[in-house]
N, C-alpha and C positions, 0 to 999 in steps of 0.2 A: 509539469511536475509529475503526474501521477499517468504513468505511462506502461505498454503494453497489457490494458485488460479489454475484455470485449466489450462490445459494446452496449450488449444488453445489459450487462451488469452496473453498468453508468453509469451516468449525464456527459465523462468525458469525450463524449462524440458530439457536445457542442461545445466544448470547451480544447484550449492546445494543453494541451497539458507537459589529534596525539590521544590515544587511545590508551585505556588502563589494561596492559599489556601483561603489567608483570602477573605472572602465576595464571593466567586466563587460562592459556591453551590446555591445560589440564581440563576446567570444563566439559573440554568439548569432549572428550572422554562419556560423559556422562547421556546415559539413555532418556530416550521421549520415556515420561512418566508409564503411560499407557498406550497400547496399539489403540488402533481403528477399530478393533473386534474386540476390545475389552472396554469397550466406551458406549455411552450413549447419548442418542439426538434428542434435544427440544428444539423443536419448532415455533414461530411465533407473527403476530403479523402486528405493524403499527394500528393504532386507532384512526381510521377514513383510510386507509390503504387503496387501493384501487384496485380493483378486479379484472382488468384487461390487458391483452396485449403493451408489454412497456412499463407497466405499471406495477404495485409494489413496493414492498420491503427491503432494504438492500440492508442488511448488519455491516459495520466496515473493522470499528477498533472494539478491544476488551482491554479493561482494567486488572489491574492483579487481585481487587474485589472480586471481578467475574461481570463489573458495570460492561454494559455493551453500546454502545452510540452509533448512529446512522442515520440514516434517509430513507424517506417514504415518497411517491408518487402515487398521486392520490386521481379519483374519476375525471379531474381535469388536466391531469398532467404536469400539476403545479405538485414542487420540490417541499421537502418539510423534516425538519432537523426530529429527531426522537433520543432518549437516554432509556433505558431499559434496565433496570434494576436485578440484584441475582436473585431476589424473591419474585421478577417476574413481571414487577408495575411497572409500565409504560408510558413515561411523562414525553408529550412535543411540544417542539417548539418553533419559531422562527425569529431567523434574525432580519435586520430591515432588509426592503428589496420586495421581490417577487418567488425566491428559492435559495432554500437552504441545504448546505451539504457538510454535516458535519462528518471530520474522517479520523480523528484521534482524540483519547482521554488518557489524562492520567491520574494515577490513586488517589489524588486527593479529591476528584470527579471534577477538576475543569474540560471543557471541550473546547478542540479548537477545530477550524475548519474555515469554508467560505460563504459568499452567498453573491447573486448578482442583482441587478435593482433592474428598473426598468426600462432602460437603455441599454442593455444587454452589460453592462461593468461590473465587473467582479470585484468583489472586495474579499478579506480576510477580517476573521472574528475569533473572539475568545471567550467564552459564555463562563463563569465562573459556575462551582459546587453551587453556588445560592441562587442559578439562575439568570443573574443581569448579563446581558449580553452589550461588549465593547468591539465596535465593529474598528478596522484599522487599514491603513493605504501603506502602500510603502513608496518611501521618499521617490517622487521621475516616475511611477508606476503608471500606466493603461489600466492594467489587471492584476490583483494582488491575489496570490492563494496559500492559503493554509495547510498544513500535513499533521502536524504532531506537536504535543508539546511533553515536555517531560516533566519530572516529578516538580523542579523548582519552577515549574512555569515558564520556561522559556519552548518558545515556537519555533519553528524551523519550515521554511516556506521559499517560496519563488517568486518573482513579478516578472511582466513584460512592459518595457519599455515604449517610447513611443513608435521607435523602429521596430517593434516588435521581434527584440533581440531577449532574450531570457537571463535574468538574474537572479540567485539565491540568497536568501537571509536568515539572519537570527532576529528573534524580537526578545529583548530581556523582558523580564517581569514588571518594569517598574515606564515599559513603551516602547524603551528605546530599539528603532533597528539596525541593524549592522548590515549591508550590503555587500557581498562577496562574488569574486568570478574564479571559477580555477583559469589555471596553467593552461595555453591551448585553446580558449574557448573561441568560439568564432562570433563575428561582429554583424553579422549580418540578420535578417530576418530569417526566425526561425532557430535562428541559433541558441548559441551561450550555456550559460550553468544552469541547471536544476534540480530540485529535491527530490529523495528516495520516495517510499512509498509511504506507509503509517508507522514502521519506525523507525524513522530516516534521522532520530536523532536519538540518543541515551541519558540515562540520567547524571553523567559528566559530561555532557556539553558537547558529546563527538557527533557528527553528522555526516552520514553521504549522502549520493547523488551520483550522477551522470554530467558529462559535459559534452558537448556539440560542438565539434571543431566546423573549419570553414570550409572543410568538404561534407558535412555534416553525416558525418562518421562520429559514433557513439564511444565514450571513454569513462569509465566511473571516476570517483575521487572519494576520498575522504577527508572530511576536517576538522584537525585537533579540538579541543577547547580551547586551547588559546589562539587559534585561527591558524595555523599551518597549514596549505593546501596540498595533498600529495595524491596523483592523478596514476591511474590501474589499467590493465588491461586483463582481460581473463581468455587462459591459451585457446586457441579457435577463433577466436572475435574477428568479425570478417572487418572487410576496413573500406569496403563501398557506401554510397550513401544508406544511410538507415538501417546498418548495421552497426555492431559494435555489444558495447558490455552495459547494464542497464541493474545497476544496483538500486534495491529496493530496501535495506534495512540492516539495523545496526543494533549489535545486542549490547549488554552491559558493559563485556568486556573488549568490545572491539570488532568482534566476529561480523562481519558481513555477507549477506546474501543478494542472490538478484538472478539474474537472467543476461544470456549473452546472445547474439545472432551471429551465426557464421557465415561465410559465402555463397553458401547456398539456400539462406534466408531461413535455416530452421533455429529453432529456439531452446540452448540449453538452460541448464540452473548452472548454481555454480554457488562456493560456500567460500569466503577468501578467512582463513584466521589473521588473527592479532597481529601474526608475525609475518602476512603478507604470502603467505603461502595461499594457494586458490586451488581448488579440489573442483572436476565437474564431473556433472551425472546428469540422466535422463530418467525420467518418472516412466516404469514399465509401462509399455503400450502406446506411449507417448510418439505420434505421428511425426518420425526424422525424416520423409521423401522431400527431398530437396525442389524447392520451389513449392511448397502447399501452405506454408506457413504456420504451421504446426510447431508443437512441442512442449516443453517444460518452461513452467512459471513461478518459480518461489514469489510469496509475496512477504512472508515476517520470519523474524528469529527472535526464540527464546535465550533466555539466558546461560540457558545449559546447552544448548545449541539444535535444540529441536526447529527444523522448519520445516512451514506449511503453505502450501500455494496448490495449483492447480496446475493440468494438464489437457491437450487434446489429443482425444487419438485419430485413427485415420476414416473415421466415420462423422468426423464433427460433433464428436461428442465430447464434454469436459467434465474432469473428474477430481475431484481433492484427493491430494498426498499428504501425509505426514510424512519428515525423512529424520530418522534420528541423527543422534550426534555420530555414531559409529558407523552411519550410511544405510541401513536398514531402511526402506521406503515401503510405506502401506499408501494402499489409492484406497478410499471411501466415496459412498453417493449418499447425500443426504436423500430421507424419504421422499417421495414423491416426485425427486427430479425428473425432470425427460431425459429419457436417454434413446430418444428415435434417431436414427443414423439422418444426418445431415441437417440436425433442428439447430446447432449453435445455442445448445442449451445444455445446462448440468449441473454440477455444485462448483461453485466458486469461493474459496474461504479466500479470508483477507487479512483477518488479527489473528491472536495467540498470544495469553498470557503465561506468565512462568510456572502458573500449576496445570500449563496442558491445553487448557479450554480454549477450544477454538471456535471461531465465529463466521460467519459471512451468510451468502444469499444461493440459492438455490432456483432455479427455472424451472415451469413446472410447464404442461403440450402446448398452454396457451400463451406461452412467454413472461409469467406473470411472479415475478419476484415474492422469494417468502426470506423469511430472516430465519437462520440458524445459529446454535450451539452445540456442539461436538464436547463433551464431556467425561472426562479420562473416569474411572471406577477407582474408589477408593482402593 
């Protein structure tokens, strides 16, 4: 599901991991509220966080409140869901299992995400505003995982099969799953359909994702609300294994963002609108030498079409961008990150809500995760 982040930033290094068109593109017209230089950091760390190498805070989603949800790794290395309130209070939790990793909210403060028990099996869960957490399998599932759920409560997630072939779903409100594969997808292990990142779904019901054909060459998709599948490519997408285009999120009106890999294994952004049209760009400084693995990483899009993700450059260092809607790109480092040439450490944001506020986790010399907010100036 939730594919191309490093791996300090985490746990998935043990884990695989019709659109409201009209009038949209206008939107994108519209500017990031605030630069990087007109904003300011708060920092923050869960309750029992852990202080070591690995360990840590990770922030992943923001609510249109400014709620923040994610994961902590605490002095034993054991996973732990947290909600973080815009006044600051820091409620945790866990769902059944052994680790929890919640990775989206929405306004009304449900969370959804996953957890695995102690058999190493993943499930997917949906903690409601009030707390009780409903843990859920998806129908033939091995491994169920969670992403996002949007305003009405519907989820949008992945499972693996027992062939450990990858499939996509919807979960309505009310349980039920819907099971989907794009056009193309491949049968095999390792393959098939999967979900974008934390907002791989809108509050009409549209969803992307990436699909895995059977050379296991990368393809985005998107899918209507009423279930149309229609499968993308973004120009450059190399077409060898483990390349391709890697949509990560889907804003109100349709707009899409993500990340592509070309032939020579570097890693662009790429912004696709409404109307199918795909624009790509690189985050200044952003390491292109072909074969290093390097480059640009959108992870979310706002509704005005602000996105934020991250970048490497050619010291191993990673740095957060904002790109506005008119293409203007600012890089920011949360305080304290390391930025020692070849530590694989830096700021990594992940959410973005539509007044700006962006979220994620920052690395500090000792590898040790802290949770951030990036917040625009009135």
């Amino acid at each position: 599901m939730i594919g191309n982040m490093n791996c300090a930033s985490t746990v998935i290094n043990i884990v695989r991991w019709g659109m409201l068109a009209v009038g949209a593109f206008c939107l994108l017209s519209v500017d990031f509220p605030a630069s990087a230089q007109e904003a300011h950091f708060v920092t923050f760390e869960a309750p029992s966080a852990g202080t070591r190498g690995g360990q840590g805070t990770v922030a992943q989603g923001i609510n249109l409140q400014g709620e923040t949800v994610g994961y902590y790794v605490d002095n034993n290395y054991a996973y732990h869901g947290f909600v973080r309130t815009v006044r600051g209070e820091i409620s945790t939790f866990d769902a059944p299992g052994v680790g929890t990793l919640p990775f989206g909210n929405n306004p009304e403060g449900s969370v959804a995400g996953f957890y695995f028990d102690l058999n190493g099996v993943y499930h997917g869960f949906v903690r409601s505003e009030r707390g009780n957490i409903n843990p859920f399998d998806a129908p033939g599932a091995v491994d169920t995982f969670a992403a996002q759920i949007n305003p009405a409560g519907v989820i949008a997630g992945d499972y693996l099969d027992a062939g450990y072939v990858s499939h996509a779903y919807v979960r309505a409100p009310d349980g039920k799953i819907t099971p989907f594969d794009a056009p193309g997808a491949g049968t095999g292990a390792g393959q098939g359909t999967m979900t974008g990142f934390i907002d791989c779904i809108n509050a009409a019901g549209a969803m992307t994702g990436y699909v895995i054909d059977a050379g296991s060459v990368f393809h985005g998709y998107v899918r209507a609300p009423g279930g149309k599948v229609t499968t993308f490519d973004a120009p450059g997408a190399g077409t060898g294994a483990s390349q391709g285009t890697f949509p990560a999120g889907i804003n109100l009106f349709g707009a899409i963002e993500g990340n592509y890999v070309d032939a020579g294994n570097v890693t662009h952004g790429f912004v696709r609108a409404p109307s199918g049209t795909i624009y790509t760009f690189d985050a200044p400084g952003a390491d292109v030498t072909p074969g290093d693995n390097g480059g640009t990483y959108p992870q979310t899009i706002n509704r005005f079409g602000a996105v934020t993700g991250y970048y490497r450059d050619a010291n191993n260092v990673y740095h957060g961008f904002v790109r506005a809607a008119s293409g203007t790109l600012r890089e920011f480092q949360a305080p304290g990150a390391d930025t020692t040439p070849g530590s694989n450490n830096g700021t990594f944001p992940s959410g973005m809500n539509d007044a700006g506020a962006i979220t994620g986790a920052y690395y500090d010399a000792q590898s040790v995760a802290h949770g951030f907010l990036l917040i625009p100036e009135e």
